[in-house]
Each structure stands twice: as structure tokens, then as C-alpha cells.
C-alpha positions as CSV (number, residue, x, y, z in Angstrom):
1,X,83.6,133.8,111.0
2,X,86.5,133.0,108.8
3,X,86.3,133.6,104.5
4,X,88.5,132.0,102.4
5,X,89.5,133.6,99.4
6,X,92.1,132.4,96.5
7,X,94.2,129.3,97.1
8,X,93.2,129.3,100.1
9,X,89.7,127.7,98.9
10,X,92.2,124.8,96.9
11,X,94.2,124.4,100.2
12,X,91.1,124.1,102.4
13,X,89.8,121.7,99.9
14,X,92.9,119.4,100.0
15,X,92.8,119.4,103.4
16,X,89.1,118.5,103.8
17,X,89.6,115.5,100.8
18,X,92.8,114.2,102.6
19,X,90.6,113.8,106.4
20,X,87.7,111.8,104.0
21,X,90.1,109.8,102.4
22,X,91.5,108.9,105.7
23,X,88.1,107.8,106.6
24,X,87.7,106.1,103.2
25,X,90.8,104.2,104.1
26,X,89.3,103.0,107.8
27,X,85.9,101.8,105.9
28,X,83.6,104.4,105.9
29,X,81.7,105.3,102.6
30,X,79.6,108.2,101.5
31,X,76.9,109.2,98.4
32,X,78.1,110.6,95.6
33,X,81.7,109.9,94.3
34,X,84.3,109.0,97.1
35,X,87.2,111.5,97.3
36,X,89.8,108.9,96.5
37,X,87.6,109.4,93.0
38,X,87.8,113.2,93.4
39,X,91.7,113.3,93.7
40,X,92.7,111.0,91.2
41,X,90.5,113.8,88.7
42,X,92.6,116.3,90.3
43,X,95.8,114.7,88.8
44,X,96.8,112.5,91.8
45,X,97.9,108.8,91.3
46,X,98.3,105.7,93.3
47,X,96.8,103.5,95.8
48,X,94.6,105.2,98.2
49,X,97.4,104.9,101.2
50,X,100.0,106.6,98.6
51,X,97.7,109.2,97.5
52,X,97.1,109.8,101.2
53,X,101.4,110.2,101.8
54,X,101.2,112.5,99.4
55,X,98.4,114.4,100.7
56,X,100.2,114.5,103.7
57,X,103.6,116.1,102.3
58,X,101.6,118.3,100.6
59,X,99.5,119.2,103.9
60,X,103.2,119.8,105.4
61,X,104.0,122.8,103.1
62,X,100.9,124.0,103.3
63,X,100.0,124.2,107.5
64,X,103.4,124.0,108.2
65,X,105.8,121.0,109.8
66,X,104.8,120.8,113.5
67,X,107.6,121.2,116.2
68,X,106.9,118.2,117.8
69,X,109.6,119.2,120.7
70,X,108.1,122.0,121.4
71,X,104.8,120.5,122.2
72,X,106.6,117.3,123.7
73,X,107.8,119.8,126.2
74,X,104.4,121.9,126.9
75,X,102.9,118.6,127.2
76,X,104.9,117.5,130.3
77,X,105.3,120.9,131.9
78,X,101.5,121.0,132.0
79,X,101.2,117.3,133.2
80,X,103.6,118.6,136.5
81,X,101.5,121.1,136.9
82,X,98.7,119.2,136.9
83,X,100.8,116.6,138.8
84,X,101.4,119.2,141.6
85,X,98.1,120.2,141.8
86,X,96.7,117.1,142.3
87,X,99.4,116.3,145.0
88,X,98.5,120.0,147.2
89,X,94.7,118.8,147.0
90,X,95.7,115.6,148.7
């Protein structure tokens, strides 16, 4: 089991906000006040789409960027493999 402590409670709930605003965005509505309601307390401003850019920068610095290259390249070395594989069987 994982515990946050500190920011890392603020980051965890940013990051939880930004995946229901995402689903805010697509439709889906909950009880209680929506977290496009939540964020713009929190100081944010905007549309919901803008809020949600912003979210995402924000997300950026706080996972980290993704090297996309990196798991470009995994992705096909493990689709040869699998490749091969399926070639031997046959």
C-alpha cells in the first residue's frame, strides 16, 4: 500500500480532478459539485477544454514528460518478437 503525504496529497488530487473533468468533458455527470466547479475554487479559469490544457501542463511537471521514442521503440521490438513467435508456431 502506497501513503501519500504533503504535496503529494495536492498532486494526487489534481491528477484525480483532471481524469473527472476529462469525463465531464465526454458527458458523464456525477452528485455533488462537478470538478470543473472544484477547480475553478481552486483558482483555475476558462472553459472546461482550457482548464483541462492546463491541467495537462501542469500534470507534465508533475509525472514528468513521457519519452514517447523510447516507448515507440519498445513497442515494435516487442511486436517482432511477438511477430516471430507467432511465425515459429506456424
Amino acid at each position: 500500500m502506497t501513503t501519500l503525504v504533503g504535496n503529494q496529497i495536492d498532486s494526487a488530487r489534481l491528477l484525480v480532478l483532471r481524469q473527472a473533468l476529462k469525463l465531464e468533458i465526454r458527458g458523464l455527470t456525477r452528485r455533488g459539485p462537478s470538478a470543473y466547479s472544484v477547480l475553478k475554487k481552486m483558482g483555475f479559469s476558462g472553459t472546461r477544454p482550457s482548464i483541462l490544457q492546463q491541467l495537462d501542463a501542469l500534470r507534465d511537471e508533475i509525472v514528468g514528460a513521457i519519452d514517447t521514442t523510447q516507448q515507440l521503440d519498445a513497442f515494435k521490438q516487442r511486436m517482432a518478437e511477438q511477430g516471430e513467435a507467432e511465425y515459429e508456431r506456424n
